[in-house]
N, C-alpha and C positions, 0 to 999 in steps of 0.2 A: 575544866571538868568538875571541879571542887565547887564551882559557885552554882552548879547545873545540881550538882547532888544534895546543894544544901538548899538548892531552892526546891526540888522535887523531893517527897519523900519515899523511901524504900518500896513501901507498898504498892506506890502506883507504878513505879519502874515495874517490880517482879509484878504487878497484873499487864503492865502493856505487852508482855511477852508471854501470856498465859496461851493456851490454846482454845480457850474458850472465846468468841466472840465478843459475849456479853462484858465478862473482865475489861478485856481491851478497850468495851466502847464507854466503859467506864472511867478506867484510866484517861484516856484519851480525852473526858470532858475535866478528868482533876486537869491534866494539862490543861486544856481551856482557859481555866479559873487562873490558875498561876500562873500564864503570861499574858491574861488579861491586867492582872493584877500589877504584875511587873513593867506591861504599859504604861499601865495610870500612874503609876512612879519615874516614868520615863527611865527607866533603868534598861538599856539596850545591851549592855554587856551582858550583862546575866539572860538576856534572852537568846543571842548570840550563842551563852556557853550551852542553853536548853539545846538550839538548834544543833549543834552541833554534835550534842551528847546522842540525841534521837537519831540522827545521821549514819554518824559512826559506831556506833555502839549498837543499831538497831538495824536502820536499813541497810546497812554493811554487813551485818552480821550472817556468818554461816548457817544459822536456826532459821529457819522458815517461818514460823512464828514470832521472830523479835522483830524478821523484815516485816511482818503484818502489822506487829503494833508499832515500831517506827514509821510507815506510813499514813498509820489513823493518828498518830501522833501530830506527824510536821501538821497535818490536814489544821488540827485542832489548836495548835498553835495559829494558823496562820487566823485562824476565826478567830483567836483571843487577841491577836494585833489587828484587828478591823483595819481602819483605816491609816496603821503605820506598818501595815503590811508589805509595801513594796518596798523599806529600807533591806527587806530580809529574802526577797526574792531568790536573789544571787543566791542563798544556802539552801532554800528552802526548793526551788523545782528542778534544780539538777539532781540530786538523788531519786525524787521521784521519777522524773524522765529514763534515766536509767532501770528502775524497777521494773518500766514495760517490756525490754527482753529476761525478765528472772525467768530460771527454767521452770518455777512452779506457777502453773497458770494462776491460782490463788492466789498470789505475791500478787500477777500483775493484774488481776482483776481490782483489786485494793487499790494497787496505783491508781487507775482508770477512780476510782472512787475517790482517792486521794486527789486529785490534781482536777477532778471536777469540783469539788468543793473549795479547793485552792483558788480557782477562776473566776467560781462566783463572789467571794469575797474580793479580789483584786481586781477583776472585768480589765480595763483598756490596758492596765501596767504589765499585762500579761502576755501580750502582744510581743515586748521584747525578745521571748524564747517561740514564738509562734515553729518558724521553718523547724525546730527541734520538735516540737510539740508533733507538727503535721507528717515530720518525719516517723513518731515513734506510732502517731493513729495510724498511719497509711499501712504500715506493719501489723497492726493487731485489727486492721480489720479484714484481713485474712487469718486470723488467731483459728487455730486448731479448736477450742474451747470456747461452745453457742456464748457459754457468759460472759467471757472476757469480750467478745463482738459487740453483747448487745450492752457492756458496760461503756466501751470505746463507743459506740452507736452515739448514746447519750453525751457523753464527751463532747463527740464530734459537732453532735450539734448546738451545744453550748459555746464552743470556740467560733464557729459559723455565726452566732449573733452576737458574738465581742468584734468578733471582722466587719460585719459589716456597720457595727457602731461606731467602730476606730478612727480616726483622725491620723493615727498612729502608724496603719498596718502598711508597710513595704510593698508594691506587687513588682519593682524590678527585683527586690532581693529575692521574690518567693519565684519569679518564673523558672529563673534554673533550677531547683528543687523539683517541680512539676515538671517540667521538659526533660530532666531524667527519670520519670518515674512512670511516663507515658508510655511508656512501651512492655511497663509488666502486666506478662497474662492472666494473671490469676483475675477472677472475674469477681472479686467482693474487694479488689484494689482498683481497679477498673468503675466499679459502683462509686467508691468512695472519691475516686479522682473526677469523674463526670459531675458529681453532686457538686463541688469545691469549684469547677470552673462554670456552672449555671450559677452557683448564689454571687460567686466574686461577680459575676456578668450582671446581672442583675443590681450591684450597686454602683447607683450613678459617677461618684467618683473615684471609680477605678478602671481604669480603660483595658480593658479584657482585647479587645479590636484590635488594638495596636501590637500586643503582644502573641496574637492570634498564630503566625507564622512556628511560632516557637512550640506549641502543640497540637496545631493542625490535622500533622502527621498520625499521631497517635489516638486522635479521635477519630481518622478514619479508620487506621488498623481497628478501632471496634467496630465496625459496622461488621467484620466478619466475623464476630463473637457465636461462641453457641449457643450464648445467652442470647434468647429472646429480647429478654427486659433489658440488657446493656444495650444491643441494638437499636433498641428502642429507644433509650435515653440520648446515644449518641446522635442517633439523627435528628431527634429532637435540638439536641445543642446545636447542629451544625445549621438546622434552619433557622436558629435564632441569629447567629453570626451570620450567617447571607443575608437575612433582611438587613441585619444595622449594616453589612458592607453599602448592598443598595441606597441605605441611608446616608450615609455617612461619604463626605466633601473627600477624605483623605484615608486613602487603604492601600496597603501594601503589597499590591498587586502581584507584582514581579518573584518575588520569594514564595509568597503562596503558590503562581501556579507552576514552579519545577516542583512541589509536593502534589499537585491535582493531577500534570504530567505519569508522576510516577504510578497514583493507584488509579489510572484509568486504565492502565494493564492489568489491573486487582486478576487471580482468579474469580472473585466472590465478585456475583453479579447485582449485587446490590452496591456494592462500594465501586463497581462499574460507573454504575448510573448515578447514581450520589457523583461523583468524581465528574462523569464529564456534562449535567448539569450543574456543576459550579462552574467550569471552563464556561459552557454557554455565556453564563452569566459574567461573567470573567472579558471577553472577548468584546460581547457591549458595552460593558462600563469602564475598561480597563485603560481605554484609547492608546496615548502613547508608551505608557509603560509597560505594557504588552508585546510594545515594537519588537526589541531585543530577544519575545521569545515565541513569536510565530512558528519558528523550525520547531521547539519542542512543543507546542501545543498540535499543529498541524502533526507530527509524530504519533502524538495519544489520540487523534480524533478518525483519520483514517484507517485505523483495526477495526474502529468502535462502528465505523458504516457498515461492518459485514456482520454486527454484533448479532449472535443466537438471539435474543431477546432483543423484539423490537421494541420497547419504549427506547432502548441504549441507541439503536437506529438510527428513531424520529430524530433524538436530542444530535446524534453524531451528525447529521446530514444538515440540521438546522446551522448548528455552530460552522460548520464546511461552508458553508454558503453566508455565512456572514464575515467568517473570516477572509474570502477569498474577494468579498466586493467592498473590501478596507483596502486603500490607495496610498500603503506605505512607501516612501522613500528612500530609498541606501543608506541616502545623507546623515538620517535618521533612524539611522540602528538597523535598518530593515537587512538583513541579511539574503541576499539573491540565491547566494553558494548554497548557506545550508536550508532555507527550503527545498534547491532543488534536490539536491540528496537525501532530506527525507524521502521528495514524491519518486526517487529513482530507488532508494531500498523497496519502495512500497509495490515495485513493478514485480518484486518475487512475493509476494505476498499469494498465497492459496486462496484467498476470496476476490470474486472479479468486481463487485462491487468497490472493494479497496482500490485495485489495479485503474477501472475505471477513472476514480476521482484524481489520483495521482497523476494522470496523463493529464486530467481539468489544471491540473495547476500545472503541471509543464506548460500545455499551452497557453495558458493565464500570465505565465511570468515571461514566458516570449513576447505576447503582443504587447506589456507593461514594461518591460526591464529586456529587452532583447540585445543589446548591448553586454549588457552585465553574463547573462545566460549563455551568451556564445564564447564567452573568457572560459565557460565550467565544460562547453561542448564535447572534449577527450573523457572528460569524469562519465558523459552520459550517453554519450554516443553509442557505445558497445551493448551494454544495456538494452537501449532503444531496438537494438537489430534485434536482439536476441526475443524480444517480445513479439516479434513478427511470427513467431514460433508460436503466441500462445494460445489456445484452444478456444479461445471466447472470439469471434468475429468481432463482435464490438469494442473489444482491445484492440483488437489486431486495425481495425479502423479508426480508431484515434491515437494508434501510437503511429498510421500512418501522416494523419494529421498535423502531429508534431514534426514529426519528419518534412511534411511540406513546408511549416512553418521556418523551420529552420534551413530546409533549402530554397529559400526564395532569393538567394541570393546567386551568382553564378559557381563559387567557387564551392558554397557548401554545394549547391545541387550536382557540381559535378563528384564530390565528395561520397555525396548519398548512396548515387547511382553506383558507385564504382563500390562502395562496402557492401550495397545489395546484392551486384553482380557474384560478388566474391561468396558472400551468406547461399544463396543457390548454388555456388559452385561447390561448398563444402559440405552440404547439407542437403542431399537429395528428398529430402521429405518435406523440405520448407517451401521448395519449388513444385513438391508435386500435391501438398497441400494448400499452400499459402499463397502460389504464384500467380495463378489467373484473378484472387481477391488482391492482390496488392499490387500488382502492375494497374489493373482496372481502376484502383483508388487513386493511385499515383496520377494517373491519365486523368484524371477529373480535377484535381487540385494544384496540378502542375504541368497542368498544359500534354495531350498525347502527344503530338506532335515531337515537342520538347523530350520526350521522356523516351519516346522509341526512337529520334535519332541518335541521345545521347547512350542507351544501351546498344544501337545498332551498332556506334564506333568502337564501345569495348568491346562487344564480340567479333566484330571485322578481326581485332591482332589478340585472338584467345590461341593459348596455346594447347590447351584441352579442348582437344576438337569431341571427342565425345559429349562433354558439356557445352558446348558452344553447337552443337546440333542439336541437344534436347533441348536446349535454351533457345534457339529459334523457332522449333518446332511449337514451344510452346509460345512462345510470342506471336505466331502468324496466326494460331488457333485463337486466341484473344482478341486479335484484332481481326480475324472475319467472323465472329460471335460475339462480341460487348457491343451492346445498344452503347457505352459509354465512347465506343473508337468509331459511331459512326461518321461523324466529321471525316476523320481519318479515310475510313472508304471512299467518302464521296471525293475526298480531294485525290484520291488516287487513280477512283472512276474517269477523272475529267485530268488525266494524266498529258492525254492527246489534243488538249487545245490550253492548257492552264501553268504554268510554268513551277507553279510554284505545289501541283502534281509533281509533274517530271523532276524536280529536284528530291519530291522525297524517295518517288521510286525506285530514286539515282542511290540515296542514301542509304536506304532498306537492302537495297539489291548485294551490293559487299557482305555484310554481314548473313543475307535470306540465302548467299551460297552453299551455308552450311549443309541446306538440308533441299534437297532435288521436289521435292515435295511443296514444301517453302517457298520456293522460286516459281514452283511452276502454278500457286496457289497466286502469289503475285502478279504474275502477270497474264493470267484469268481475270482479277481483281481490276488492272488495268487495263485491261482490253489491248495489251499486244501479244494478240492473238498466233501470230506467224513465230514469234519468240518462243512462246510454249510452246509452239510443234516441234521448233530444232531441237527446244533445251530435253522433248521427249523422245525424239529421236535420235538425239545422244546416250540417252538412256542406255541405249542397246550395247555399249559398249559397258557398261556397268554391270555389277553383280545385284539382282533383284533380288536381296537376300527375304526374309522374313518380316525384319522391322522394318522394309523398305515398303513389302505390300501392306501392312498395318496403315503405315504414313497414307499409302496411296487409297485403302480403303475408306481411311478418313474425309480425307478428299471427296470422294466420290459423295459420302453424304451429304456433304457440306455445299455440293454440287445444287440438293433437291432442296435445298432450306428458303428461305425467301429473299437473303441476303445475296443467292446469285438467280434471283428470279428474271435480272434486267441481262443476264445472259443467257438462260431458258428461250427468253421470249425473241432474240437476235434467230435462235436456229429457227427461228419462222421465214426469216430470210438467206435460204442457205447459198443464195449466192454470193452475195453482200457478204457473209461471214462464211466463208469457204476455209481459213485460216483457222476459224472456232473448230468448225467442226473435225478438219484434219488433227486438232488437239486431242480431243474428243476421242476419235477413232484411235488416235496413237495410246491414250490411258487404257481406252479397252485392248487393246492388242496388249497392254503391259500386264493384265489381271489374271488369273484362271477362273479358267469357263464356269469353274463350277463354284465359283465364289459368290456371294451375294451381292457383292458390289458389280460384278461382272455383270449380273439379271439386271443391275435398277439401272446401269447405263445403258445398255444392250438396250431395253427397254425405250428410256429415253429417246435413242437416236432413232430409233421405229416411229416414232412420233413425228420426225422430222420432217415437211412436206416436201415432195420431190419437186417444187416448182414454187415459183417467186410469190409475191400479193400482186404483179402485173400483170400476171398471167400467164407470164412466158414462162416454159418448162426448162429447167436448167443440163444441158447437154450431156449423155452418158457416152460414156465410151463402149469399146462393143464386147469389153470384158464383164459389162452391166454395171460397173460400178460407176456412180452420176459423178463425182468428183475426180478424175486420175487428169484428168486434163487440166486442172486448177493448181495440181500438187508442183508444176512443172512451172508455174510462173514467176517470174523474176522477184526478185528480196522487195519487200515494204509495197507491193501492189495489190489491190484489192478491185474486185470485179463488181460493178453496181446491179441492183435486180435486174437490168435486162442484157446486163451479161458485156455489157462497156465497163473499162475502166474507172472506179470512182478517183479524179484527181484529188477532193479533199481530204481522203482516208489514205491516200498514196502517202501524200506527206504529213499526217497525221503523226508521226513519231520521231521526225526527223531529229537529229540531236542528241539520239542514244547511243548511238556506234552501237548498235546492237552484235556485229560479229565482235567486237572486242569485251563486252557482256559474257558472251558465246564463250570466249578465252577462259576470263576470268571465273565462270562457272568451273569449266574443263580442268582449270588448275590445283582451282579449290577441290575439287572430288577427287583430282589425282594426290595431294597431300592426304585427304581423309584414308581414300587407300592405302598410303604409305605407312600412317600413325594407327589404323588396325592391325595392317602387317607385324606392324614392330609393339604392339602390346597383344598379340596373339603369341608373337614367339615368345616373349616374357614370362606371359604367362602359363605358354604351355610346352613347357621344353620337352626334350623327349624322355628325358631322366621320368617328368613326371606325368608323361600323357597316359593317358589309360581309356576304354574305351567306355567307359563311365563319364569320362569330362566334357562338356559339354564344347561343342565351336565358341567361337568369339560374337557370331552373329547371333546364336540360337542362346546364348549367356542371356539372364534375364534382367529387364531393365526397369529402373523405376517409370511408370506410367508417366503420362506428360500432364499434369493441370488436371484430373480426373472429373474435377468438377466442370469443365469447361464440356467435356468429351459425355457427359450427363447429359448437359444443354440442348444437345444434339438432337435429340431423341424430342426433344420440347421442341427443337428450330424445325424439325422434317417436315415436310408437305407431301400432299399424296401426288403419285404420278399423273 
């Protein structure tokens, strides 16, 4: 302290701490002089004791004023040690450094002038305190105080052109400094941090690219800035980094995109699109090192297909469709499992567009990886049914699709059928929306044939016979109205000479017991004809409830449609089909008179000619009715136009046991009786009858396939 007082004299101490400007900037240049002086003597102790005197005595000092003139001080010293300026570094920028949080913004305005003056006399050796430096700018350029900003401003950008002159300057030491400091809001540290990573970018030998990952993050948190201008800057930086990525042999793909991942959920719809054009771009260039994160990228890009703003769209759909025709391997990181759990989270997704693509990649990774996929089949099975539910058809048809895919095998398709069954039987709105569109689907992609004997077995041993009657009901109306089950018809048609008829008939017929309607809809369908008059003259023993004439009503129209035109056109020969017609007659004697259904067949059978195409008049009895003598002829006979026995139609059926048919009808309807019995009394004991409650028949029932029973009205032909 003694060789600092003896080299300074009194008066310039007492003016560096004056409050006048002028004084200080006075003093400040006697300093100058005498440690210029003390330089060219090479006398470093005594400049040491100046330094330290200015220090401690000034920039320490509780007077506001001694900190101002201690800082224009050191400044002035370090211009009087020109170029033996950096033996003194060490004393001379840590106290300024510090001055930048003094609570008097004037203190640290001075700094900001102090330590720019300090810089430009030292340039590269000043490098050493840089991360302090940049720590204390980054702070004052959100300064309360325009001057202290636009003094820090100037600063700033003097230490910007010592950086990128430097030989010197650290970028692994400075990137943790900046990768914590990327995430403050304030939007004039945000300016300053954007400015600092485009000039560091901008110098060739410092690799910004590589350390890219490490602030990535926080340059896109600016894109959601309220600032215009930050905005602006940042997407600026980010498309200079995407071009040298494109550039550039080696990038670090893998790290970057669980950060693009994250903000392509951004609320802000610009950091949307920003976010999943880098993935785009990401997806082509990335090849294998991307492998390992298809699940999360496929995650961020499927929202983004249903995205409000179509440019987010175009880009979403783009990348979807290049991602999906890349041919990764397990072997190779490619993850089977968690793709498929993305595309099964994405099945509850509110946008169908989403929903959509997500079925593309189920069955994308079935026909690629079907091995792999059917190890995860429990994860996605349930899922899958429950989408059968959903509102969009075009879901609903390719989540059948995947369904086929996966039951092409025996044990899944029996698998399938058997969780479908069960999904209708829990869910009566799935079958009376969904069921005439997904049986038909099924039936196209998995074989009809296949699909209605393997539903015909589970309903054969249902033990919910009320579902297992609506479930037929609705299966027979399918299959005498789907252009898609006409194969099916025809092989049923040709029951009577075709074996491989008669077996399915054989098949249908167990589980078509269900429902009297059903059965007798079948074997209209088949042409045994004498079968439908017993199974309707057994009727009579039955309760012809309500739902029973609806069923029967349906029938009747299904009668006029074109699909039973090739039995219309039989009652032209009413000899020959004497068994049609007694079917016929027994449906209308089942109707009331004043039904509609009752006019359009009533109608019909008017039509009928009383006499053959040979000429010959077919015999009445003298009760006038042309048929009572046909009713009387023996099981499985049939009478040719002129009124002989046809032998080829006699045995036309042989092989059905048709009275053991007869039984097995009879018994089934006597269970259904039994199982109304016994859930009529359940439900309506006498504790709680009241004559408010309605019957068990007259109880109201979901419709059968609604859309099938629309068709109808489209299938009718006129009489």
């Amino acid at each position: 302290m003694a060789d600092a007082l003896s080299a300074i004299p009194a008066s310039v101490l007492r003016n560096l701490a004056d409050k006048l400007y002028e004084k200080r900037k006075n003093a400040a240049l006697e300093v100058e002089g005498i440690v210029k002086q003390l330089t060219a003597a090479g006398d470093h102790d005594r400049i040491s004791a100046v330094i330290n005197l200015l220090t401690n005595e000034y920039t320490y000092s509780p007077q506001a004023n001694h900190r101002k003139g201690g800082l224009i001080g050191l400044a002035a010293a370090t211009v009087g040690l020109t170029s033996e300026a950096s033996q003194h570094l060490e004393q001379i920028v840590p106290p300024v450094i510090n001055s930048f949080s003094d609570q008097d913004s004037r203190v640290r305005y001075y700094a900001c002038e102090a330590l720019y003056n300090i810089a430009k006399v030292v340039r590269g050796d000043f490098i050493v305190f840089f991360n302090q430096i940049f720590d204390a700018l980054c702070k004052l350029s959100a300064d309360s105080d325009a001057n202290v900003q636009s003094a820090a401003h100037l600063l700033d950008r003097l230490v910007k052109d010592i950086v990128t002159e430097s030989d010197q300057f650290s970028i692994e030491e400075f990137i943790p400094l900046l990768r914590e400091r990327m995430n403050v809001l304030n939007p004039y540290v945000r300016q300053f941090l954007v400015g600092w990573i485009t000039v560091l970018d901008s110098v060739p030998d410092i690799d910004m690219l590589g350390f890219l990952p490490d602030f990535l993050d926080g340059l896109f948190n600016m894109l959601s800035d309220s600032s215009h201008e930050i905005r602006q800057q940042a997407d600026s930086a980010l498309s200079e980094f995407l071009q040298e990525i494109k550039n550039s042999p080696s990038v670090d793909y893998g790290r970057m995109a669980e950060i693009l991942v994250q903000r392509a959920a951004s609320p802000d719809e610009f950091t949307r699109l920003t976010a999943i054009t880098w993935i785009n771009e990401f997806v082509k260039l990335g090849g294998e090192q991307l492998v390992p994160y298809y699940a999360d990228i496929l995650g961020a890009i499927l929202p983004c297909i249903a995205d409000k703003e179509e440019k987010i769209c175009v880009v979403a759909r783009e990348t979807n469709v290049e991602l999906r025709s890349m041919e990764a391997d397990p072997a190779e990181g490619f993850d089977v499992g968690a793709i498929l759990s993305i595309a099964r989270s994405q099945l509850s997704s509110e946008w169908e567009a989403t929903r959509i693509e997500a079925l593309h990649w189920m069955s994308a990774l079935l026909n690629r990886h079907r091995t792999e996929v059917l190890t995860f089949l429990n994860d996605v099975f349930d899922t899958l049914l429950k989408a059968l539910s959903d509102p969009s058809d075009a879901v609903v048809l390719l989540v059948l699709e995947v369904h086929a895919g996966i039951a092409s095998e025996p044990m899944q398709f029996r698998q399938l059928v058997v969780f479908l069954v069960h999904s209708f039987r829990i869910d009566n709105s799935l079958l009376e929306k969904r069921g005439a569109l997904i049986i038909r689907r099924l039936c196209v992609l998995l074989d009809a044939e296949r699909v209605y004997r393997e539903v015909s077995t589970i309903l054969e041993g249902e033990s919910d016979l009320d579902f297992a009657s609506i479930m037929v009901q609705a299966l027979n109306l399918i299959l005498l109205t789907s252009s898609e089950l006409s194969h099916l018809r025809d092989l049923l048609k040709k029951s009577s000479v075709n074996e491989a008829g008669k077996d399915l008939y054989l098949a249908l017929y167990n589980s078509w017991c269900h429902s009297p309607m059903a059965i007798i809809s079948l074997c209209l369908l088949s042409q045994t004809y004498e079968h439908a008059s017993t199974v309707i003259q057994s009727l009579a023993e039955e309760d012809i409830n309500v739902k029973c004439l609806v069923q029967l009503d349906k029938l009747i129209n299904l009668l006029e449609t074109p699909i039973f035109a090739y039995l219309r056109l039989q009652l032209l020969e009413p000899g020959k089909h004497i068994w049609l017609l007694k079917a016929l007659y027994g449906l209308l004697m089942l109707l009331p008179q004043q039904s509609a259904a009752f006019k359009v067949l009533r109608t019909r059978l008017k039509t009928v000619p009383s006499y053959s195409f040979s000429g010959e008049h077919i015999h009445q009895s003298s009760s006038g009715n042309p048929y009572t003598n046909r009713y009387n002829m023996p099981s499985g006979s049939y009478e040719s136009g002129d009124g002989e026995i046809d032998e080829d139609l006699q045995n036309a059926h042989s092989g059905m046991n048709f009275p053991s048919r007869l039984q097995q009808f009879a018994q089934m309807q006597q269970q259904h009786r039994m199982y109304y019995e016994s859930e009529a009394q359940s439900r309506y004991s006498p504790m709680l009858a009241s004559k408010d409650v309605q019957s068990p028949e007259e109880a109201p029932r979901p419709s059968i396939v609604p859309e099938i029973n629309k068709s109808l009205s489209r299938l009718k032909i006129s009489s």
